[in-house]
Each structure stands twice: as structure tokens, then as C-alpha cells.
N, C-alpha and C positions, 0 to 999 in steps of 0.2 A: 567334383561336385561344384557348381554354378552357384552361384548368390538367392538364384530364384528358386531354386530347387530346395522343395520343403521335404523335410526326413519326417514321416513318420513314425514314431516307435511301434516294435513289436508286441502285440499282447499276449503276455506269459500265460501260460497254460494252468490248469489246477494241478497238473502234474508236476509244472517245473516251483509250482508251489511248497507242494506235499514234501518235496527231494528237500526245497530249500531250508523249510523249517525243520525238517527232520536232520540235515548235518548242523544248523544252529542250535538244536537241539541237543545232539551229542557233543557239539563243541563245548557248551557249557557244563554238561555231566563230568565230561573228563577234563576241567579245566576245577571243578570244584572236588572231582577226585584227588587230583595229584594237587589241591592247596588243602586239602583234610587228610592224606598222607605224609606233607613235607612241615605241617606246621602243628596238625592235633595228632600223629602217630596212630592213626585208628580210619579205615574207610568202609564203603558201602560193600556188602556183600553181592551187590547186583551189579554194580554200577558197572562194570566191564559186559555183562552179558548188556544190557538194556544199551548202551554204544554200541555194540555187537548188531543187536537187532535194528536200532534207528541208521545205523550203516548199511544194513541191508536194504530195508524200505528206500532210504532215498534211493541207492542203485536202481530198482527196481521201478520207482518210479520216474529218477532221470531217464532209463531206458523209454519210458512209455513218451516222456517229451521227445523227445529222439526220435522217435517213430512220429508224434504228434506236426514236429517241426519239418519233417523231413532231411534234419541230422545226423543219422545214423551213417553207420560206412557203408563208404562204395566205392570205389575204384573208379574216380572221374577221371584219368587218362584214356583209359578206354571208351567210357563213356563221351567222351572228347572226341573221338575219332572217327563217330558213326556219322551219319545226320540225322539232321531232327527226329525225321521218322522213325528211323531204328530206334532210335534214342529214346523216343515215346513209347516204343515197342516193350525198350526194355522195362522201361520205367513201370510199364502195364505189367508186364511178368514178374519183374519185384517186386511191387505192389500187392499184385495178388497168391502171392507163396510167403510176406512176411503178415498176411491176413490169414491166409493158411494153416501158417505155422502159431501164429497167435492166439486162435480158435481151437486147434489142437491143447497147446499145454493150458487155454483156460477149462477146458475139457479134464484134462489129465490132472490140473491142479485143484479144481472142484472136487474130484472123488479123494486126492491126497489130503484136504482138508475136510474134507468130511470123516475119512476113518481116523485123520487124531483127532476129531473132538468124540466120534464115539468111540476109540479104544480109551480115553482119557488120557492123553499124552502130555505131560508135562514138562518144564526143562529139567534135565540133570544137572548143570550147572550151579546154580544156587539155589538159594529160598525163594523164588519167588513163586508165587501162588497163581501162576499165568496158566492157562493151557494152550500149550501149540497151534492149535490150530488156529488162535488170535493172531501168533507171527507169520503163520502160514499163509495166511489168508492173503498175503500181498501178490500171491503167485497169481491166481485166479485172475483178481481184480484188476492189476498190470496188465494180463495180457490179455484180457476184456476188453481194457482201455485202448491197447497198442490193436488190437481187431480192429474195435471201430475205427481208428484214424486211417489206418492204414484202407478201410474199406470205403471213407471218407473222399482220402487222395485218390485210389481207382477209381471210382464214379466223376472226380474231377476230368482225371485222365480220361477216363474213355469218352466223356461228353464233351472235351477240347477236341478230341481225336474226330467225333463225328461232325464237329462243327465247324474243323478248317482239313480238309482233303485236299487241299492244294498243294502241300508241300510234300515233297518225294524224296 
């Protein structure tokens, strides 16, 4: 990088927000559990499941920045090996199967979350007075999120794609 060469930073997603404050969040749960089990002999009935769940959520929403960022895996040796165009080709094809497939389980995750709130589904776990389908709900909304980006970056691709044909 050159003297003149200005870095602009990247701007974080609400996704890579949601993930962050949610493992901040467990960091301090299980940080105030094992100082209320090593110093008062006595802990939360919950505190392992609600870590549990805030581990989940951020996974779930790091994935959707992943997709957001264009982070996620791929196998860039191969992709290394084509030219542009194929490259583009493929970039269009995974594009549109991880928009595919995102649309799918927020489909699939919609109706999983509807029959626990109307079977009443609660955790087995401990006491807590939650019903599942509040945890669940991150399935939907993830891959809601990881759709649009993902259908975001295709319409980038394929508008790059018809706006420079010159390259073979």
C-alpha cells in the first residue's frame, strides 16, 4: 500500500452486530456464572441454556454476515483457475442456489416456528418461562436476511455481467 492510498473501513452489517453483541453477551453470563459458582456456591438455573441460545443466535447471524460480506466458503483455487467469465459464471450460480437455498429453510423455518408457538413448546431445560419459538425464530429471519443479500450480490453480478461483455 502507497502513502497516498486512502483505506476506507468496511461498514459492519446489523448482522455482524446482532452475532457481536449476542457472544458479548454470553461472555458475560458465563463469566458472572462461574464467579457466582467459585465464590457464592449457588448459580442460575438458566444461565447455561440462555449461553446456549445467545450461541446459537450469534452463529446464525455471523452466517447471514457471511453471506452479507461475501465471506462465506469457497474453494478460491479453483475458482483461481477459470477466467473472469467463468468465474462470473460461477459466482452467478452460487449466488443463486445460496438464495435458493435461503428462501427454502426461511420457508421451512416459518412453519417450524409457527407449530411451536402453537403447540406451546417450551424449553425442557430449566425454569425458564420462554416458548421456543422466540429461540426459533432466528431460523426464519437468518435466512430471510442471507436471501436478500445473497439476491442483492446476483442482481450486482448479473448487471456487471451485462455491462462489460468484453471479457471472455
Amino acid at each position: 500500500m502507497n502513502d497516498d492510498e486512502i483505506v476506507i473501513p468496511r461498514r459492519h452489517t446489523f448482522e455482524e452486530w446482532v452475532a457481536a453483541f449476542g457472544m458479548f453477551l454470553m461472555l458475560v453470563l458465563v463469566c458472572v456464572e462461574i464467579t457466582k459458582r467459585e465464590f457464592f456456591n449457588s448459580s442460575f438455573l438458566w444461565s447455561e441454556e440462555v449461553a446456549r441460545y445467545l450461541m446459537i443466535w450469534s452463529i446464525y447471524f455471523g452466517a447471514s454476515a457471511a453471506v452479507a460480506s461475501g465471506s462465506h466458503l469457497r474453494i478460491d483455487m479453483l475458482i483461481d483457475m477459470v477466467s473472469s467469465r467463468v468465474r462470473r459464471l460461477l459466482d452467478i450460480f452460487a449466488q443463486f442456489w445460496v438464495c435458493a437455498f435461503s428462501l427454502a429453510i426461511t420457508y421451512a423455518g416459518y412453519h417450524y416456528v409457527e407449530d411451536s408457538f402453537t403447540q406451546g413448546f417450551v424449553s425442557a431445560d430449566s425454569n425458564l418461562p420462554l416458548q421456543m419459538g422466540w429461540i426459533q425464530l432466528v431460523i426464519p429471519v437468518t435466512f430471510a436476511l442471507s436471501a436478500f443479500h445473497a439476491l442483492r450480490q446476483l442482481s450486482k453480478l448479473v448487471a456487471t455481467d451485462r455491462a462489460s461483455p468484453k471479457e471472455i
